[in-house]
PQR file with spaces between the fields and no chain letter, atoms N, CA, C, O and H, PARSE charges and radii, in Angstrom:
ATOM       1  N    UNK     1       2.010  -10.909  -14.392 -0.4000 1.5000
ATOM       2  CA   UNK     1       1.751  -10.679  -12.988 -0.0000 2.0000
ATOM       3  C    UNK     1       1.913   -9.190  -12.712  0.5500 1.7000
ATOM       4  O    UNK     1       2.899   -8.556  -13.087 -0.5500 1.4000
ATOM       5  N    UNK     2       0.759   -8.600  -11.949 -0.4000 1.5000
ATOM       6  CA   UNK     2       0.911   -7.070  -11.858 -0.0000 2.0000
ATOM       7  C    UNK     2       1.351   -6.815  -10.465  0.5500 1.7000
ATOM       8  O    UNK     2       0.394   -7.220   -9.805 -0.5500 1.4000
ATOM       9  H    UNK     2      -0.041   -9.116  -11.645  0.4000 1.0000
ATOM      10  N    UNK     3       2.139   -6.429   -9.735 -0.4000 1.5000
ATOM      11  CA   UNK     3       2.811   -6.241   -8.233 -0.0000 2.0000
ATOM      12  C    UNK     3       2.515   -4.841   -8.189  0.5500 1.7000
ATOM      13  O    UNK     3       2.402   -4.118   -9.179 -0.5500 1.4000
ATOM      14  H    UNK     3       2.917   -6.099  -10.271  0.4000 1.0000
ATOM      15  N    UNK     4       2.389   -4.475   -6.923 -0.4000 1.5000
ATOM      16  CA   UNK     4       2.160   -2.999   -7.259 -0.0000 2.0000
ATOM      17  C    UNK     4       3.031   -2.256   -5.721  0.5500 1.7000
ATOM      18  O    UNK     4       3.245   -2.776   -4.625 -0.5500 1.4000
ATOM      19  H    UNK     4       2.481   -5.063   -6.119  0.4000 1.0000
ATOM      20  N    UNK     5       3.321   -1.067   -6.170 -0.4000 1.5000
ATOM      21  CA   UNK     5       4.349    0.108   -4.583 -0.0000 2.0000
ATOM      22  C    UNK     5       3.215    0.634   -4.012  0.5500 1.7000
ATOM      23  O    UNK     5       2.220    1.138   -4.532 -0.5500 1.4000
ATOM      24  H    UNK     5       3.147   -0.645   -7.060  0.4000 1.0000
ATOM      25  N    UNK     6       3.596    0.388   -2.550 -0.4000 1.5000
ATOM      26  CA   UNK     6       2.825    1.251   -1.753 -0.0000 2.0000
ATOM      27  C    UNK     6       3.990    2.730   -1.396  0.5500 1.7000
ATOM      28  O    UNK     6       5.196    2.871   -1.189 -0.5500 1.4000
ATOM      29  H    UNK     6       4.405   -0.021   -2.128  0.4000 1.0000
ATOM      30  N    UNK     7       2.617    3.736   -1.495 -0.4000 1.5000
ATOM      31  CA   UNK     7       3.736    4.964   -1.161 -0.0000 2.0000
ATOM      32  C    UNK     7       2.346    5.672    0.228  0.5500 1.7000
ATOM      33  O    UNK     7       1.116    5.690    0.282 -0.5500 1.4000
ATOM      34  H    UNK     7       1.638    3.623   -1.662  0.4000 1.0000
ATOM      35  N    UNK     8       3.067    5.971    0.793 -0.4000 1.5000
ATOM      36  CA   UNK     8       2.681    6.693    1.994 -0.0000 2.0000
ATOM      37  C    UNK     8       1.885    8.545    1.571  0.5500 1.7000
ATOM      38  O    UNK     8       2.472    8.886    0.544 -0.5500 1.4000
ATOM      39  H    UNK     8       4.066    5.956    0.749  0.4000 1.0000
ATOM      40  N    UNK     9       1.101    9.434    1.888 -0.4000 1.5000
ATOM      41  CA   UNK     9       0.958   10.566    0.775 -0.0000 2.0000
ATOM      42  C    UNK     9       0.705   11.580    2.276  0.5500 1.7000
ATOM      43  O    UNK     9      -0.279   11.591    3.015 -0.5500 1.4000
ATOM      44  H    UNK     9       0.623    9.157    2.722  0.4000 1.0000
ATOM      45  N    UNK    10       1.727   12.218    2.354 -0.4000 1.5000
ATOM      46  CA   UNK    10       1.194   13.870    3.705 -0.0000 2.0000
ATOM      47  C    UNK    10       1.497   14.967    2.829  0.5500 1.7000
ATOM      48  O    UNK    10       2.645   15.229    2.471 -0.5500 1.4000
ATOM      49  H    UNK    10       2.526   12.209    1.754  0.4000 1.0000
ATOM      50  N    UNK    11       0.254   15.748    2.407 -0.4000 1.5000
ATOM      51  CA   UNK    11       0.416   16.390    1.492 -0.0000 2.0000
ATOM      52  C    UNK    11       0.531   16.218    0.434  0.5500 1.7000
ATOM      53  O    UNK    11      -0.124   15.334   -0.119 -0.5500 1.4000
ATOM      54  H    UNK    11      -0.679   15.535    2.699  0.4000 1.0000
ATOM      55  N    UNK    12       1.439   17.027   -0.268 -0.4000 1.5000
ATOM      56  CA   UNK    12       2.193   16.826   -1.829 -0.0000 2.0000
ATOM      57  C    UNK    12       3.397   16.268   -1.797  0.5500 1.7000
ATOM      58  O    UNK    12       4.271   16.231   -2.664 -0.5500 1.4000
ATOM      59  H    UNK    12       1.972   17.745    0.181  0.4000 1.0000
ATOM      60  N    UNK    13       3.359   15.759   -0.522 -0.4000 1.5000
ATOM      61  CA   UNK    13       4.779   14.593   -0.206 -0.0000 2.0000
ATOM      62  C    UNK    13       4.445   12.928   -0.411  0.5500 1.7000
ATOM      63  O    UNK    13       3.446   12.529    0.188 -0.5500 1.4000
ATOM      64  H    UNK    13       2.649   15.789    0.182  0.4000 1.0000
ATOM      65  N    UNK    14       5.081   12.102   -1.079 -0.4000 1.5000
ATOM      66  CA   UNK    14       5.038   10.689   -0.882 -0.0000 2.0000
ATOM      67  C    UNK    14       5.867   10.160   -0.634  0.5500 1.7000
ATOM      68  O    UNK    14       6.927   10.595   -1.083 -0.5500 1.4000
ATOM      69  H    UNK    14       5.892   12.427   -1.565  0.4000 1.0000
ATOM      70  N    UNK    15       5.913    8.767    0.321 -0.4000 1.5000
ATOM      71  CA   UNK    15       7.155    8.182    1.124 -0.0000 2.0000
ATOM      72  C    UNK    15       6.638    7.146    0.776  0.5500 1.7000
ATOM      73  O    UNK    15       5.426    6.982    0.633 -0.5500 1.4000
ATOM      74  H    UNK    15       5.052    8.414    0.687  0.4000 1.0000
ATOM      75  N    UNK    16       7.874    5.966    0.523 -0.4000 1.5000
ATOM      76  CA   UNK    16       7.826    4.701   -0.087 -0.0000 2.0000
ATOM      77  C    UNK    16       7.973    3.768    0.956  0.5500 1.7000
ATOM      78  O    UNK    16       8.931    3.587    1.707 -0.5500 1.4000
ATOM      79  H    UNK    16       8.859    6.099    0.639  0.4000 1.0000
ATOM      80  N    UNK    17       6.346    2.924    0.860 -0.4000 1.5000
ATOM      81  CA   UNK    17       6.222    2.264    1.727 -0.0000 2.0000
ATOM      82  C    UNK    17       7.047    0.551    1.838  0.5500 1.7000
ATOM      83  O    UNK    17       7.799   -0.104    2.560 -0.5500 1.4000
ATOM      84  H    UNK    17       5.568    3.072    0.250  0.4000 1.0000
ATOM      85  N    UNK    18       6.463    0.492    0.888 -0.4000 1.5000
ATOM      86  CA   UNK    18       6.814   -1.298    0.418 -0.0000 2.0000
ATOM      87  C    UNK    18       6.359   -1.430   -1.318  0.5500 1.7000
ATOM      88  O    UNK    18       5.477   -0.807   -1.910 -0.5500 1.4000
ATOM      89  H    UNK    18       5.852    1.024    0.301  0.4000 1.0000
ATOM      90  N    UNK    19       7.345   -2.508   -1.867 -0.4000 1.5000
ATOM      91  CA   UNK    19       7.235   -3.211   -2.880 -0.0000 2.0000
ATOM      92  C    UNK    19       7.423   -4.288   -3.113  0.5500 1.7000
ATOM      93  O    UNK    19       8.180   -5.030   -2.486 -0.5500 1.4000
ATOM      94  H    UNK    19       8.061   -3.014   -1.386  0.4000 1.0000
ATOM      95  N    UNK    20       6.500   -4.679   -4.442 -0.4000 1.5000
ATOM      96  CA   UNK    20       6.228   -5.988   -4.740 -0.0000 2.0000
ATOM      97  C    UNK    20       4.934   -6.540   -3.914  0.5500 1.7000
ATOM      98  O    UNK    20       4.797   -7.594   -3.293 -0.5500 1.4000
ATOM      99  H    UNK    20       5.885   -4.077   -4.951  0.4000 1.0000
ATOM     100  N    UNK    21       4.075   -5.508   -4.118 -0.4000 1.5000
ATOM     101  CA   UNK    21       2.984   -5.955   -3.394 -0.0000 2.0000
ATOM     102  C    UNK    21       1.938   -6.788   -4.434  0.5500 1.7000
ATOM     103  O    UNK    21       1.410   -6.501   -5.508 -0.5500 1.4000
ATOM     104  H    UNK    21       4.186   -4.653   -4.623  0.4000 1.0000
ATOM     105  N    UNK    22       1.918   -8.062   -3.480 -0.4000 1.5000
ATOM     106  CA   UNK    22       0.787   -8.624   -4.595 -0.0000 2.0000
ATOM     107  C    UNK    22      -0.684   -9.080   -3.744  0.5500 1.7000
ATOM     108  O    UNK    22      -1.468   -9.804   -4.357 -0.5500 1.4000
ATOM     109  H    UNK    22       2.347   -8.295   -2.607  0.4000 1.0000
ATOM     110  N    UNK    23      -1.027   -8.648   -2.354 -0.4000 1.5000
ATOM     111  CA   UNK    23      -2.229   -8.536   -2.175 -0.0000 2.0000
ATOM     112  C    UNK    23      -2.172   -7.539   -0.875  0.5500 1.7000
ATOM     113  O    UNK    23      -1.281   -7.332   -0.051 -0.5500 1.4000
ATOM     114  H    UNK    23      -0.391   -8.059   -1.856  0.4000 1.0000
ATOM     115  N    UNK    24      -3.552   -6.982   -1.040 -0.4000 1.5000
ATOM     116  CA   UNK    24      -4.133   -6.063   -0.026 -0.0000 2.0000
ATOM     117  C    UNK    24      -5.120   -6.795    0.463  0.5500 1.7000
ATOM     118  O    UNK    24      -5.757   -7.541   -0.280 -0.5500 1.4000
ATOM     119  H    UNK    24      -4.276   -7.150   -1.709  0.4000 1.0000
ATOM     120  N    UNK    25      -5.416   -6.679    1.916 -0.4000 1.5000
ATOM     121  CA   UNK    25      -6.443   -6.544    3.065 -0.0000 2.0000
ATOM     122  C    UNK    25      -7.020   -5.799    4.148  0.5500 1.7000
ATOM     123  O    UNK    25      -6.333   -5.158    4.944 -0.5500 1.4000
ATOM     124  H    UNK    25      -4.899   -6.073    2.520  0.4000 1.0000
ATOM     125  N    UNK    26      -8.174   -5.868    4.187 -0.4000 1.5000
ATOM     126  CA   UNK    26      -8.288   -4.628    5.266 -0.0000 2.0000
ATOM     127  C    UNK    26      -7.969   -5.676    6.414  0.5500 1.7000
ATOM     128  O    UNK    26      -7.929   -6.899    6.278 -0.5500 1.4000
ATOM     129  H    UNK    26      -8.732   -6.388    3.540  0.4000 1.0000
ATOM     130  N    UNK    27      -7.745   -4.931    7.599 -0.4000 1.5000
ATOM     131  CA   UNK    27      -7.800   -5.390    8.912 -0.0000 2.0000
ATOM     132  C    UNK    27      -8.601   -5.033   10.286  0.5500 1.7000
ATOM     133  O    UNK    27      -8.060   -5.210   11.378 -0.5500 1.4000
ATOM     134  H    UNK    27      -7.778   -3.938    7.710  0.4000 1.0000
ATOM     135  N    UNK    28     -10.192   -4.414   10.139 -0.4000 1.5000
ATOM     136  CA   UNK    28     -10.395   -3.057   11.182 -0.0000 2.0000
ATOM     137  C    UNK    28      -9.653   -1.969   10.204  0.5500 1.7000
ATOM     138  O    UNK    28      -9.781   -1.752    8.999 -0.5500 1.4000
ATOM     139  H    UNK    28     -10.631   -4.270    9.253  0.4000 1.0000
ATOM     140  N    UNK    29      -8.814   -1.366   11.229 -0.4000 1.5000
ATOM     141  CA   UNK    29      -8.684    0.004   11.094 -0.0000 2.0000
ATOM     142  C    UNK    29      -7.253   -0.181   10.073  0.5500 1.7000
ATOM     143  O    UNK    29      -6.777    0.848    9.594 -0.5500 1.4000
ATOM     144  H    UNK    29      -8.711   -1.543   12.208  0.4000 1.0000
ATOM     145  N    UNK    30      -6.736   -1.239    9.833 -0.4000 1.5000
ATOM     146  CA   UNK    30      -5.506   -1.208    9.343 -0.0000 2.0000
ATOM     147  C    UNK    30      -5.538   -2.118    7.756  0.5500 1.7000
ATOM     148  O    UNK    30      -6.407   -2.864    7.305 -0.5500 1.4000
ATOM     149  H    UNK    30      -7.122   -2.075   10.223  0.4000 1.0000
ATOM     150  N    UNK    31      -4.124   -1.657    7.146 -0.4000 1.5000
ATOM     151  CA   UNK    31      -4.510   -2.423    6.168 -0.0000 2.0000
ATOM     152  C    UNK    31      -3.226   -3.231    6.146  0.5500 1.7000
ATOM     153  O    UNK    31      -2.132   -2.857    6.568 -0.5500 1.4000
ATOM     154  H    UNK    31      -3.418   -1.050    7.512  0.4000 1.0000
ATOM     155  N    UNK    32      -3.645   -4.854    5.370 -0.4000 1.5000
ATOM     156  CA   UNK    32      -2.169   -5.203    5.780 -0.0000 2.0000
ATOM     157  C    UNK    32      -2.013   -5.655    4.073  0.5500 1.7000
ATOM     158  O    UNK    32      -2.910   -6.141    3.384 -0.5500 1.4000
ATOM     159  H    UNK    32      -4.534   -5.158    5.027  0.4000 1.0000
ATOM     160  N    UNK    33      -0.585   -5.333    3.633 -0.4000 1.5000
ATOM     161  CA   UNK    33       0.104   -5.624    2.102 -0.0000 2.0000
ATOM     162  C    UNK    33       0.860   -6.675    2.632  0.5500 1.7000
ATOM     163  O    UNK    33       1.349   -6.865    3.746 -0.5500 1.4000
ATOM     164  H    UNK    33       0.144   -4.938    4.193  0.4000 1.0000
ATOM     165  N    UNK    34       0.850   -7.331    1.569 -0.4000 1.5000
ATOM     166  CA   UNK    34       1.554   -8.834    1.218 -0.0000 2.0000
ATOM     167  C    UNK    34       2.340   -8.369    0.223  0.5500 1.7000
ATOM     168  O    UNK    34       1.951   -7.487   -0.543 -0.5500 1.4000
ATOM     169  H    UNK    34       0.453   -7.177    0.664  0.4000 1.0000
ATOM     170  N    UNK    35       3.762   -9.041    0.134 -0.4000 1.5000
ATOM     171  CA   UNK    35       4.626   -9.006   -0.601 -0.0000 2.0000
ATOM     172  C    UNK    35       4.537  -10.187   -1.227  0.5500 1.7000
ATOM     173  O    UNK    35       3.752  -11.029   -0.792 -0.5500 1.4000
ATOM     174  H    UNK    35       4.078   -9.758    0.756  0.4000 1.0000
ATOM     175  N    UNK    36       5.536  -10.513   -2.652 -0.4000 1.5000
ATOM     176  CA   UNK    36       5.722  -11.436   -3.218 -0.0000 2.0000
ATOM     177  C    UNK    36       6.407  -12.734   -2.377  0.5500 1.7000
ATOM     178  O    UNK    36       6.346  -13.953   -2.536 -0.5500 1.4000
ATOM     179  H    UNK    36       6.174   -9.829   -3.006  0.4000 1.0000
ATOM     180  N    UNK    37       6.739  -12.308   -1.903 -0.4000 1.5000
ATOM     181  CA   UNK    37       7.473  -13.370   -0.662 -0.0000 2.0000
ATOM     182  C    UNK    37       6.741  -13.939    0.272  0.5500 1.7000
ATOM     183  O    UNK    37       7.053  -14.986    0.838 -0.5500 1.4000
ATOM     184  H    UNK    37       6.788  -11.317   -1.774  0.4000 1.0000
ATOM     185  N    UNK    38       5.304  -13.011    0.577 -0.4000 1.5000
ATOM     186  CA   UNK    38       4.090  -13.118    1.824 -0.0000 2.0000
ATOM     187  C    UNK    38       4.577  -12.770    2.668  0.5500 1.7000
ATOM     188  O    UNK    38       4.030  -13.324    3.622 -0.5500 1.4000
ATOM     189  H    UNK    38       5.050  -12.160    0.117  0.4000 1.0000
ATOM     190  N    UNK    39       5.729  -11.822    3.179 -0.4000 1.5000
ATOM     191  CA   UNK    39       5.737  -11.181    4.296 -0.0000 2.0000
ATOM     192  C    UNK    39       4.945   -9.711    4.243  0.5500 1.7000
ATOM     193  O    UNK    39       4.954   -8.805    3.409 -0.5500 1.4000
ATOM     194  H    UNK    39       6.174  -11.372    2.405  0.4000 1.0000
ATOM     195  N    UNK    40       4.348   -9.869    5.350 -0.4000 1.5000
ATOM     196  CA   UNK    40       3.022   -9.107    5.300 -0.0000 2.0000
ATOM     197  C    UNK    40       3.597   -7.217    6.007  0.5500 1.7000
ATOM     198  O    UNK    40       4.232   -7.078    7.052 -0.5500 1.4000
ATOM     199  H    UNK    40       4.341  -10.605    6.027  0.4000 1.0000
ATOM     200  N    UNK    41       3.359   -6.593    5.524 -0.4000 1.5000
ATOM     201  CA   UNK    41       3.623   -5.039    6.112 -0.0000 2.0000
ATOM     202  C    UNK    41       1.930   -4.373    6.279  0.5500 1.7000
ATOM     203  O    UNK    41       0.993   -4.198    5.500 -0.5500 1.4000
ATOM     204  H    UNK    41       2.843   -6.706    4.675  0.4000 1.0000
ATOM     205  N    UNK    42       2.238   -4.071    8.147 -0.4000 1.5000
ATOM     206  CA   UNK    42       0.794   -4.014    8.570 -0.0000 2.0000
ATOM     207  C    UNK    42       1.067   -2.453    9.195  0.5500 1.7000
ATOM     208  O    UNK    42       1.905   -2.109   10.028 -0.5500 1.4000
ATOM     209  H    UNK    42       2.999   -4.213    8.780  0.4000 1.0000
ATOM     210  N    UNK    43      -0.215   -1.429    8.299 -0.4000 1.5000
ATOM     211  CA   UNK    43       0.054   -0.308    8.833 -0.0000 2.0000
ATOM     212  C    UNK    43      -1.659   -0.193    9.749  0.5500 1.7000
ATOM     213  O    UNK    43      -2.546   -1.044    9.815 -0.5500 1.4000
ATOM     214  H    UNK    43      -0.896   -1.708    7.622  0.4000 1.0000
ATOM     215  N    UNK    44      -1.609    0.916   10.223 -0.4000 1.5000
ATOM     216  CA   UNK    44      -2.903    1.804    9.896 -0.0000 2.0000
ATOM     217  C    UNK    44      -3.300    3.001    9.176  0.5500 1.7000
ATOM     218  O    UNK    44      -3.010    4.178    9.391 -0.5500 1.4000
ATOM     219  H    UNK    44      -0.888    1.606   10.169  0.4000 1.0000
ATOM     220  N    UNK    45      -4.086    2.421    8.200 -0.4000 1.5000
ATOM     221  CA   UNK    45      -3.904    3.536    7.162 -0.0000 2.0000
ATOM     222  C    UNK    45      -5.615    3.456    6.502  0.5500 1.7000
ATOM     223  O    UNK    45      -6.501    2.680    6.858 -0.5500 1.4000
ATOM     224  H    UNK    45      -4.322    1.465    8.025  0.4000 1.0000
ATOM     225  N    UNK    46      -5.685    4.597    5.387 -0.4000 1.5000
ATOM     226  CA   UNK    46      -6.936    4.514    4.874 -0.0000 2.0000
ATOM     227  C    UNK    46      -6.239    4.410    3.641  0.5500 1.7000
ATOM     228  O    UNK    46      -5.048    4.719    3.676 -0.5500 1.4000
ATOM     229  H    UNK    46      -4.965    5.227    5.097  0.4000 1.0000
ATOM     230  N    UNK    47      -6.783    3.994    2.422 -0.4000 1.5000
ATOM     231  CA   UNK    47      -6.195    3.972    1.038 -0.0000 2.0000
ATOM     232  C    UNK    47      -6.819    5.198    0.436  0.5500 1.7000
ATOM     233  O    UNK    47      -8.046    5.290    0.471 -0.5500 1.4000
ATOM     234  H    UNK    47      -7.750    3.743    2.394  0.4000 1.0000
ATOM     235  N    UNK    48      -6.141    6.097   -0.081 -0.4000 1.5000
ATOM     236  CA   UNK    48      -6.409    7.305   -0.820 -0.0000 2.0000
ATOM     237  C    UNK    48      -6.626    7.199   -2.138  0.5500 1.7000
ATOM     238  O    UNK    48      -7.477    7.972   -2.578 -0.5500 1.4000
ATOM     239  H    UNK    48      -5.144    6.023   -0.109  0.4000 1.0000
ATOM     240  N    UNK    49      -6.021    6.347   -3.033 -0.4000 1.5000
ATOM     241  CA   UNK    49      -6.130    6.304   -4.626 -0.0000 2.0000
ATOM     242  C    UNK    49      -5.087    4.984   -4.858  0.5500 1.7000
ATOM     243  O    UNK    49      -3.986    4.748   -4.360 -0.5500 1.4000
ATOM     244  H    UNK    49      -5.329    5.720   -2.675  0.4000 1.0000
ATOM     245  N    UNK    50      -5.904    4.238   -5.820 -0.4000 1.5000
ATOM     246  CA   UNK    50      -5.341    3.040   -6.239 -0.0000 2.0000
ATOM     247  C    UNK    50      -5.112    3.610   -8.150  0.5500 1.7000
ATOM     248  O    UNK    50      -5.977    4.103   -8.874 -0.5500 1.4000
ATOM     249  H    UNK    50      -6.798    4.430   -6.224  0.4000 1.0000
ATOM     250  N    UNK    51      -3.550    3.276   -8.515 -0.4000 1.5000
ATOM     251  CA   UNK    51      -3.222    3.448   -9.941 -0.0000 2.0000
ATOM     252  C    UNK    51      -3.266    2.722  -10.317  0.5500 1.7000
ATOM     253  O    UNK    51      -2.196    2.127  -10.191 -0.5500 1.4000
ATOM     254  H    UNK    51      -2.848    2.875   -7.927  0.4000 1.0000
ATOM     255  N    UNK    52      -4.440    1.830  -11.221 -0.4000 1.5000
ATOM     256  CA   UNK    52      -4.060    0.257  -11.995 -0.0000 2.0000
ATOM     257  C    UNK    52      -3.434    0.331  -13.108  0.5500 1.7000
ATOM     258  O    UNK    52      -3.074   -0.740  -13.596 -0.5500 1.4000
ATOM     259  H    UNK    52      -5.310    2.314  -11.323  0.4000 1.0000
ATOM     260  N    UNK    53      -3.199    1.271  -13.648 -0.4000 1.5000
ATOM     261  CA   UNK    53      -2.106    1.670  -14.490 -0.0000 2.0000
ATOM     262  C    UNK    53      -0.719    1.553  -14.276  0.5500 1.7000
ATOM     263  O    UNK    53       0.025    0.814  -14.920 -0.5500 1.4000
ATOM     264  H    UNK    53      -3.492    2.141  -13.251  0.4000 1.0000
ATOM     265  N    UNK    54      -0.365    2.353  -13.289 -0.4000 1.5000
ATOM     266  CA   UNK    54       1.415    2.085  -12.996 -0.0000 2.0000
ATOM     267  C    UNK    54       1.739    1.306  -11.780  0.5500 1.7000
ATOM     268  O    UNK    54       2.904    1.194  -11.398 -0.5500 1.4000
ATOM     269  H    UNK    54      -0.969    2.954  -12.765  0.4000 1.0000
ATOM     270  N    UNK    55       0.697    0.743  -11.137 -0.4000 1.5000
ATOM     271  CA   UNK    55       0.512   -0.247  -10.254 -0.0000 2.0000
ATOM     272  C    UNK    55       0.918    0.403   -8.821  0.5500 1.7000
ATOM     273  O    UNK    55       1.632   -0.118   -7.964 -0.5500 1.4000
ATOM     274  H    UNK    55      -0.249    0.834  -11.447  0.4000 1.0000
ATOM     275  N    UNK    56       0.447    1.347   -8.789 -0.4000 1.5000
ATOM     276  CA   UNK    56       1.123    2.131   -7.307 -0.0000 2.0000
ATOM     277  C    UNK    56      -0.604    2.504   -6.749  0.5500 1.7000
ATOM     278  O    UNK    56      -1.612    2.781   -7.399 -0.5500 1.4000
ATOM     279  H    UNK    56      -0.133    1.770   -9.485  0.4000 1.0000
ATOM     280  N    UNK    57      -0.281    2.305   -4.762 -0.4000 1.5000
ATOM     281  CA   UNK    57      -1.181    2.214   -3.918 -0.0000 2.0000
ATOM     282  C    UNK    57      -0.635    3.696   -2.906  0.5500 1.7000
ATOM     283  O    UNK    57       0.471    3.835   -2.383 -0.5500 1.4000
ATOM     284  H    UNK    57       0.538    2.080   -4.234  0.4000 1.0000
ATOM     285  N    UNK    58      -1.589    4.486   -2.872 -0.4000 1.5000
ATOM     286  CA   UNK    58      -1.757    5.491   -2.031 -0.0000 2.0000
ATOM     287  C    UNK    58      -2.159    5.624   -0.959  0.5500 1.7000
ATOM     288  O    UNK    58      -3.220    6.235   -1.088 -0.5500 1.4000
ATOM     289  H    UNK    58      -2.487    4.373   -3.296  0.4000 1.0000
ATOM     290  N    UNK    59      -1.917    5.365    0.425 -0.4000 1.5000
ATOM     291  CA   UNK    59      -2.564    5.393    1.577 -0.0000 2.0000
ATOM     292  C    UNK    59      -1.846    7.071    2.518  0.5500 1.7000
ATOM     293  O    UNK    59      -0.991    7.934    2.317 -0.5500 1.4000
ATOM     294  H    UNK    59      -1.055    4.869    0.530  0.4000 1.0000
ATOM     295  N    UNK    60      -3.075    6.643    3.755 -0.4000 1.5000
ATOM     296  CA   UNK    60      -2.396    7.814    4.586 -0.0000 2.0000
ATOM     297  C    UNK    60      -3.049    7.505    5.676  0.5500 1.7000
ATOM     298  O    UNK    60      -4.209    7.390    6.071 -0.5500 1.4000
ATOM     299  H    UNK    60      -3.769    5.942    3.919  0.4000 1.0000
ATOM     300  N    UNK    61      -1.894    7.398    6.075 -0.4000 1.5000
ATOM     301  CA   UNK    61      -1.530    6.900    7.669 -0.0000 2.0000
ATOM     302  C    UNK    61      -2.770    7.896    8.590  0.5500 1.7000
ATOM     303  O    UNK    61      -3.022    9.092    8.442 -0.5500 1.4000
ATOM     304  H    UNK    61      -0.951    7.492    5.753  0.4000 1.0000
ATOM     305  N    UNK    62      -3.378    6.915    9.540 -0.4000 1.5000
ATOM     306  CA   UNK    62      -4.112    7.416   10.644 -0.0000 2.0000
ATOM     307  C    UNK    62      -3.114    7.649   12.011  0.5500 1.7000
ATOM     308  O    UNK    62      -3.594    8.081   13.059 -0.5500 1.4000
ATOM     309  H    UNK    62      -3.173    5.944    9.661  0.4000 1.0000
């Protein structure tokens, strides 16, 4: 099972959003992550770069 971190990106800065994410959705303007648990963390954001390698999700906040 691959879970993956959301990190937040302003600049050359990243802030840790949520983990144990095991699905993404868009919503409109927002995107909402599901945790392993299914509690859902709903931002507005655009996704900047997805790592399927180290399982980490890049967004930035609108």
């Amino acid at each position: 099972m691959c879970l993956s971190t959301v990190y937040t990106v302003q600049g050359e800065e990243k802030q840790l959003l949520c983990k144990n994410i095991a699905a993404v959705k868009t919503d409109g303007d927002r995107l909402v992550f599901t945790d392993i648990m299914g509690i859902p963390t709903v931002v507005s954001a655009a996704i900047e770069r997805i790592d399927f390698m180290d399982n980490f999700i890049y967004i930035r906040q609108q």
